[in-house]
N, C-alpha and C positions, 0 to 999 in steps of 0.2 A: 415603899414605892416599887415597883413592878422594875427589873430589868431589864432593859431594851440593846438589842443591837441597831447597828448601822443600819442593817435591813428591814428592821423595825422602822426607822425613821424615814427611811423611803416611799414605804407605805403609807405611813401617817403623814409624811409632809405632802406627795402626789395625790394623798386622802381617795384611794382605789378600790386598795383591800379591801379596809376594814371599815369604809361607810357605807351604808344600808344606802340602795339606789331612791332617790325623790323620783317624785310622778311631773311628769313632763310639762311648762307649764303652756297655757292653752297657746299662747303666741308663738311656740314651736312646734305646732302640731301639721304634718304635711310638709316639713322643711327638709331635705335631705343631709346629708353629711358634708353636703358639697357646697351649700347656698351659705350667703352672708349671714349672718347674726346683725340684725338689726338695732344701734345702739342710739339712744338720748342721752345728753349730761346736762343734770340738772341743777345749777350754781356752775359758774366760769369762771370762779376766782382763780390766783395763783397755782394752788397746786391741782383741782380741776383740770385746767390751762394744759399743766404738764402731762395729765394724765390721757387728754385728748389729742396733743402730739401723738402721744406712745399710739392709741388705738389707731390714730390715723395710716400708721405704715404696718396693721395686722391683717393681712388678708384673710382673714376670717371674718373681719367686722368690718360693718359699713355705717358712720356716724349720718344719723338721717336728720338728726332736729339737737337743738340746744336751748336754753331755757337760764332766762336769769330775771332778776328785776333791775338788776342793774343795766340801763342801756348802753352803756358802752363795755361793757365785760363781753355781752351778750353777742355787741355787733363785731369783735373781736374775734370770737370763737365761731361764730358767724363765717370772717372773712376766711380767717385760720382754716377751717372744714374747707371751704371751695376751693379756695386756692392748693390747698393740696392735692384735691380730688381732679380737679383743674389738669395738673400736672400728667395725671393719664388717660386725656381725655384728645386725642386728634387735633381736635378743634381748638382745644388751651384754654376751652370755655367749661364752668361748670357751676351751676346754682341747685343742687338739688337737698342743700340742705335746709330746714325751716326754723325760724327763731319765735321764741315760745315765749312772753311775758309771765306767764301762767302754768305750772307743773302740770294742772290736772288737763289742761285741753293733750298735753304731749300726750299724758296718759291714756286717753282717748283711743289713742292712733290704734289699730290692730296688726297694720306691720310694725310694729315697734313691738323687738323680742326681751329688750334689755337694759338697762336704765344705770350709769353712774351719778351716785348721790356726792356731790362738791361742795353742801351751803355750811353754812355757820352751825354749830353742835346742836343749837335748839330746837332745828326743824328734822335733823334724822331721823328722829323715828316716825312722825307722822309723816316723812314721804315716804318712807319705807313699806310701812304698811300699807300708806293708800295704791304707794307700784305692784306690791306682793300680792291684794285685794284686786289688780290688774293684772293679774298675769304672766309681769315682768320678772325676770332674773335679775340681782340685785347687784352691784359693788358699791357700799356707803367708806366712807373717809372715813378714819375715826377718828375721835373717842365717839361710839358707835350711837352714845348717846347721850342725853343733857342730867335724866336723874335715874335714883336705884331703879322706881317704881317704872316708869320705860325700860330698862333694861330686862327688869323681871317680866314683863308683858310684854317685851317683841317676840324672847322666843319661841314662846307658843303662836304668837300671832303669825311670824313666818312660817313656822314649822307645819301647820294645818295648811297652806295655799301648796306648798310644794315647789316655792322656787326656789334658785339657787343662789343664793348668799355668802358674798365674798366681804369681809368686813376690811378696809386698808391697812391692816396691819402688816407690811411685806417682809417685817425681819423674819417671818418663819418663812418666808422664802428663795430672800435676798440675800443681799451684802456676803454675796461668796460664801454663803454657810457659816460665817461665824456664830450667828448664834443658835443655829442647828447645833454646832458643835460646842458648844458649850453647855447647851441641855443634855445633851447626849454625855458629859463627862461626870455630868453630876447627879444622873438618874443611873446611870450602870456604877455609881459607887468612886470614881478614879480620885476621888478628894476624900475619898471617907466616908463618914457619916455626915451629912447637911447640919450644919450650926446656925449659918444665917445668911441673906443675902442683904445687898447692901444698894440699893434704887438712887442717882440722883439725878434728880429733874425739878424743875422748877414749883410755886409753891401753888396754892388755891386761888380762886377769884376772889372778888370782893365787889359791896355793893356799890351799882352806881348811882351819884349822883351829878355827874356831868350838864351843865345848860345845854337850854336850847338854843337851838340856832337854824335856821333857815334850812329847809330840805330841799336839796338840790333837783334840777328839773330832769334829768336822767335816772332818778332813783325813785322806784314805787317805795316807798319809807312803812307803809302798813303792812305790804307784803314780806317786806326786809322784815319785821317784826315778828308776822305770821301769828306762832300759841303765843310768843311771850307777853310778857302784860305791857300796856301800851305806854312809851316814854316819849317826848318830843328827842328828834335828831337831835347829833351832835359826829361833829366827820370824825371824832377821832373813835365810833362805834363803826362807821362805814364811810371809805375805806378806811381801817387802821385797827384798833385795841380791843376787839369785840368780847375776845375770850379772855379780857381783864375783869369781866363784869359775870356776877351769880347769874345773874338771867339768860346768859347767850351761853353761857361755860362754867367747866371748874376748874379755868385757868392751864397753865402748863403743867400744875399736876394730872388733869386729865387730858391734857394734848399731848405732851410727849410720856406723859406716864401710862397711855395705852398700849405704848409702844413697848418700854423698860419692863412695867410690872407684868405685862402680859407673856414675858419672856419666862419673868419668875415663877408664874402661875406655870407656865407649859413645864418647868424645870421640876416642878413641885408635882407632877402629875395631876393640877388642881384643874382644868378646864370646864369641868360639872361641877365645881366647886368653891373654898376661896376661903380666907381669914376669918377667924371665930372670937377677935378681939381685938381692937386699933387703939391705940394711947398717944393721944399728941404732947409735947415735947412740955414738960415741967410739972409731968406726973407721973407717980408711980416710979421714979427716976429716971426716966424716960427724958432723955436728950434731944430725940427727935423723933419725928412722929413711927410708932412704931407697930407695928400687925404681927400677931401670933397665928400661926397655923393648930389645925387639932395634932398633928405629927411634934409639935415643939418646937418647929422650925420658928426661928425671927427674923422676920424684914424691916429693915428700917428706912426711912426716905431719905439719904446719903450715905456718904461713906464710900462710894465706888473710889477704887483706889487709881486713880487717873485723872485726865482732864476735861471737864465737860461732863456731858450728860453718858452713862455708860451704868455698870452692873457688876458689883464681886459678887461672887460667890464664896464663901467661907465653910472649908469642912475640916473633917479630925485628923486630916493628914494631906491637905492642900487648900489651894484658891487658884479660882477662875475670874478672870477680870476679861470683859468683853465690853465695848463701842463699836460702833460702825465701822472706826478704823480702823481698829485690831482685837486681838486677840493673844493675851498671854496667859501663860499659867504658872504657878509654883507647886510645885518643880516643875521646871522647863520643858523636861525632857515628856510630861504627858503630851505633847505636843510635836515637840522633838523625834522623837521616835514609835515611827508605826505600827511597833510591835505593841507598843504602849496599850493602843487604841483598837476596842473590840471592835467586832463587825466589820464591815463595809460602807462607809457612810457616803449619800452624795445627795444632791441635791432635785429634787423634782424636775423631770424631762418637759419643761416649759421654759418661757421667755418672761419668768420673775412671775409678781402677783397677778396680776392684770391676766397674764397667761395661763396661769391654774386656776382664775374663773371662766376663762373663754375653755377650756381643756372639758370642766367640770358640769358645762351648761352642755356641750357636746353628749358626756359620759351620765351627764343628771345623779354625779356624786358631790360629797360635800366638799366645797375647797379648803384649803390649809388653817383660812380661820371664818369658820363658819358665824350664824348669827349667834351660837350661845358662847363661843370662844370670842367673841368680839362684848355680851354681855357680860359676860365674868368676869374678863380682863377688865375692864370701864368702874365695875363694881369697887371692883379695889381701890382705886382712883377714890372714886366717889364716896367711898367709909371713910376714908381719907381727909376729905374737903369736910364731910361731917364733924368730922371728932373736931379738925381746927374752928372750924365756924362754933359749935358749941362750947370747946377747950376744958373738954375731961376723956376719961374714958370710955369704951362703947363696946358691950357684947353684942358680938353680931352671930345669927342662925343661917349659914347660906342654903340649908334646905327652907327655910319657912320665907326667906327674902325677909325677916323684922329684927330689927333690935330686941335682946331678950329682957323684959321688964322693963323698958324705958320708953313712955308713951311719948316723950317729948322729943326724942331723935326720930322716932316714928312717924312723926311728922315732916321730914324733911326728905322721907321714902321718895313723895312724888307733891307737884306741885298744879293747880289747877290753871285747865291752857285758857288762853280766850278764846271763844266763837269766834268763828265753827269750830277749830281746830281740836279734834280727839284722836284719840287712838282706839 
C-alpha cells in the first residue's frame, strides 16, 4: 500500500488535488459563486430530519421543497423549512417551501440544483439515478445501496451525468478525525505490517413474513414500497423495523457496516476495490464471518477491542482501536507523542459532510466519499449478507462485480424491481 502523509490526507479528504474536475450539472449553469444552491430532501425520516436542520442554517443552501409519502414526516419538515426560514424574514412570515407526495414531480423543478436522498435503502439508487438523469447533485444516506448489482451499476450510471455525489458516510470527515487518523497510522506502516482488522456491527436481514394489517391514511403504502415486491402493511415496516427485512435492507450489517468496513476498505487503500473471498462463521474454521483481501489482509465481522460498534486494527508491531468516541492505540505513545506521527494531518476546511458536498458542487470536484466509494464500501456489506444467507464460502472478483464459479451466489448479485421502477 502506497505511503501517505498527513498532507496527503488533506488532499484526499478535501478531494481537491487529486480529483479530475466533473462537468457542471445543467441546474447550475448561469448561477454565480454567490447565489443559493437550491436544495430538495427527499424521504423526512429521522435522520433526513437531522440533516435538513443542519442545511437549514448554511448560507449557501436554500431548502425549496421536501418530498415524503409519509404525510406527517412530510408536514413536519414542511413546518420545520418555514418556520426557520420564517425567522429571517421582517415580517415572521414565510411559506416558500413546497411539499412533494411524489420525487419525480420535485425532480421536474429547474430551479432545483440539488437533491438529499433520506428513504429507506431500497429506493437509493433508483432516485439516485432518476436525480443524476435530472441534473441534480446528489447526497444519498447510506448504505448507498440495497444489492451488489446496483452498486455495480450506479457508478457508471452517475459517473456519465457528471454530478456531484456525496454518499453519507461522514466518518471520513467527522468525529474530530479519528478515523482519518487511524487510516493514516496503518497505511504509513506505524503498527507494522497489517494482519487483520477487526469490524463489529450488527448481523444481516432476514425474510419477512410479518401480517397484514390496515394501512394507515397518511401513508402512500405502494409508494412506501416503490421497486420492492409488493407485501400488504404492517407498522412495525413503517414506522419502525424496516432494515430488519431482505427486501428493504441487509440489516445493520449494511447500515452501520457502511460506515465500519468502509473505514477498512479506505485503511486498506481498497476504494476501487475490495475482498476476493468472504467465509461465514462454521467454515473453513471460520468463527465469524470472515473476508480476505488479495494483500493477505483478514477482516473479520467482530472483534473490535471495545464497546459497541467500533474497528481494531491489528499489525506486526501494534493496534489501532477506533469508535466514534475515541480513539487508542498500543503503544500509546503512537498517539502520545507527535513526533510519532508523520506529516501534518487535519481535517477538511468544511463544516463536516454536508459541507465538503456544498464545497464540492461549488469546486465540481469529488467529495470525500464519492459514488464508487460509497459502492465499494456497501459491497462488502453485501458479500457479507450473501455468504450468511447461503452459509458457505464465496470467491468473489471485484474487478468483474461476479462470484468466481458459483452460478447460484450470482444470483443474489441483483434482484428484479417492480414496475416501473429500473435503473
Amino acid at each position: 500500500m502506497k505511503n501517505l502523509t498527513r498532507r496527503d490526507f488533506l488532499k484526499i479528504s478535501a478531494a481537491t488535488a487529486a480529483a479530475a474536475p466533473l462537468i457542471s450539472a445543467p441546474s447550475l449553469y448561469g448561477k454565480s459563486a454567490n447565489d443559493k444552491i437550491n436544495v430538495g430532501v427527499i424521504g423526512t425520516g429521522g435522520m433526513a430530519t437531522g440533516h435538513l436542520r443542519s442545511m437549514l442554517n448554511m448560507n449557501q443552501l436554500k431548502v425549496i421543497a421536501v418530498c415524503d409519502v409519509d404525510a406527517r414526516n412530510m408536514e413536519r419538515a414542511y413546518n420545520i423549512t418555514n418556520e426557520r426560514y420564517a425567522e429571517d424574514m421582517k415580517s415572521g412570515v414565510y411559506k416558500g417551501c413546497t411539499k412533494y407526495k411524489d420525487f419525480r414531480d420535485m425532480l421536474e423543478r429547474r430551479d432545483l440544483d440539488a437533491v438529499l436522498i433520506g428513504t429507506p435503502d431500497h429506493w437509493h439508487a433508483v432516485q439516485c439515478v432518476m436525480a443524476a438523469n435530472a441534473g441534480k447533485d446528489i447526497y444519498c444516506e447510506k448504505p448507498l445501496t440495497l444489492t451488489i448489482g446496483e452498486s455495480r451499476d450506479i457508478i457508471h450510471k452517475i459517473r456519465r451525468t457528471g454530478v456531484v455525489f456525496q454518499t453519507g458516510m461522514q466518518q471520513r470527515t467527522s468525529y474530530d478525525g479519528k478515523f482519518i487518523t487511524a487510516v493514516e497510522l496503518v497505511r504509513n506502516g506505524m503498527i507494522g505490517k497489517l494482519i487483520s482488522a477487526h469490524v463489529s456491527v450488527g448481523g444481516p436481514s432476514t425474510v419477512c413474513n410479518l401480517p397484514a394489517e390496515p394501512t394507515p391514511e397518511w401513508l402512500d403504502w405502494d409508494m412506501w414500497l416503490g421497486p420492492a415486491p409488493y407485501r400488504p402493511y404492517n407498522k412495525l415496516l413503517h414506522p419502525g423495523r424496516w432494515r430488519s427485512y431482505i427486501d428493504y435492507s441487509g440489516g445493520v450489517l449494511t447500515d452501520w457496516g457502511a460506515h465500519h468496513f468502509d473505514i477498512v476498505q479506505w485503511a486498506l487503500d481498497a476504494d476501487q476495490s475490495g475482498p476476493v473471498k468472504v467465509c461465514p462463521p462454521g467454515h473453513e474454521g471460520c468463527k465469524t464471518l470472515t473476508y480476505w483481501y488479495k494483500n493477505g489482509v483478514r477482516v473479520e465481522h467482530g472483534g473490535f477491542e471495545g464497546k459497541g460498534y467500533g474497528i481494531t486494527f491489528v499489525g506486526t508491531h501494534g493496534k489501532v482501536h477506533v469508535c466514534r468516541d475515541w480513539i487508542r492505540t498500543e503503544p500509546e505513545d503512537l498517539l502520545l507523542n507527535p513526533s510519532s506521527m508523520p506529516g501534518d494531518l487535519q481535517l477538511p476546511d468544511c463544516s463536516g459532510h454536508i459541507g465538503n458536498w456544498v464545497d464540492c458542487i461549488r469546486t465540481r470536484r469529488r467529495p470525500a466519499a464519492d459514488v464508487e466509494v460509497g459502492a465499494r464500501s456497501v459491497t462488502v456489506c453485501q458479500l457479507g449478507c450473501v455468504a450468511y444467507w447461503l452459509d458457505r464460502p464465496l470467491k468473489w472478483n471485484p474487478q468483474t462485480w461476479l462470484f468466481e464459479g458459483d452460478a447460484e451466489a450470482n444470483k443474489w448479485i441483483d434482484r428484479p424491481k417492480r414496475a416501473p421502477w429500473t435503473l
